[in-house]
N, C-alpha and C positions, 0 to 999 in steps of 0.2 A: 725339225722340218717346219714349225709353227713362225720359229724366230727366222728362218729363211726364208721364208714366203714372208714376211712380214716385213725384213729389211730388203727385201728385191721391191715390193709395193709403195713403200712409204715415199721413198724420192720420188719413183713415178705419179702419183697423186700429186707431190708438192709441184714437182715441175710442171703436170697441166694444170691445176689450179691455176697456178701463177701465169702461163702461159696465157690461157682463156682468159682470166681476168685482164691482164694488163693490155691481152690483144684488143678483148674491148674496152678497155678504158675503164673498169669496176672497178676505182683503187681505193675508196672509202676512207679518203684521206692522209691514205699512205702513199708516198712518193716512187715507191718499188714496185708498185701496182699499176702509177700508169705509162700510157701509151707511150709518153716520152723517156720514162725508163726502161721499156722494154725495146723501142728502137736504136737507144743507146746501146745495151746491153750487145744485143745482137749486131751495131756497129763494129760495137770493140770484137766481139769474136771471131767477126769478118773480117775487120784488118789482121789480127789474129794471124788466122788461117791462110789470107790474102783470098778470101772471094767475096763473092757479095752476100750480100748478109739476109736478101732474102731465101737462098741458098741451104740456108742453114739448115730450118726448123724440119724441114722432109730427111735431108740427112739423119737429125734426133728420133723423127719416126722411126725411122728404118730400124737406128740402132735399139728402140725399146722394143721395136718388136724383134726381132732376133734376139734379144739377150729376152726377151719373155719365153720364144719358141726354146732356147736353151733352158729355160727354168723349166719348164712344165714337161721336158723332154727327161731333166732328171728327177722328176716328181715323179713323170712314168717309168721310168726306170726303177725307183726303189720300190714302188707298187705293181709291179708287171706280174706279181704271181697273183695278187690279188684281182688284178684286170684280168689274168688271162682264166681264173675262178670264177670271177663275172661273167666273161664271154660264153665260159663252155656251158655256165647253165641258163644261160640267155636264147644259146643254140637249142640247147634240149627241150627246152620249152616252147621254142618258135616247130622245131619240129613235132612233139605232140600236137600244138595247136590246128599244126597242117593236118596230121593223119587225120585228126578228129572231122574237119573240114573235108576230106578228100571225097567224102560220101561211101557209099557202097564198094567193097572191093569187088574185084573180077570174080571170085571165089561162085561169091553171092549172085552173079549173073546168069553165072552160067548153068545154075541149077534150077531157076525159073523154067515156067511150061512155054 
């Protein structure tokens, strides 16, 4: 699970690294860094695809967050006995906490003078 979560992350860090640097222009002397090879890059994918290319980069959102909601969906899934362990003693304890909070029961009231 460690090596799967690790290579689901590792392109996504590279891709906005590179992304946010070259969008602004950080390229520290490397030519894949800057502005003008990133509007390239995204040129070519544009004719590519045939649209426009500032088009693109909301499309890549989308798809890293979907393919993230799919990761963590089956990270919940091999862990769901351990969440659903979590939950029920998260409940049990939010419900003590209440009783304790609830004050005086009825019991107790109605045996006052």
């Amino acid at each position: 699970m460690k090596w799967f979560l690790i290579l689901w992350a590792v392109p996504i860090l590279i891709l906005g690294g590179w992304y946010g640097l070259s969008y602004y222009d950080i390229n520290f002397g490397i030519f894949m860094l800057t502005r003008q090879a990133h509007d390239l890059v995204f040129t070519v994918y544009g004719n590519i695809l045939g649209m426009p290319p500032e088009s693109i980069p909301p499309l890549v959102a989308r798809a890293i967050l979907f393919d993230s909601l799919v990761v963590f969906a089956i990270i919940a899934y091999r862990k769901r006995r351990e969440i659903a362990a979590w939950w029920a003693a998260r409940q049990a304890s939010a419900g003590h906490a209440q009783r304790k909070l609830a004050g005086p029961s009825m019991e107790s009231l109605s045996k006052a003078p």
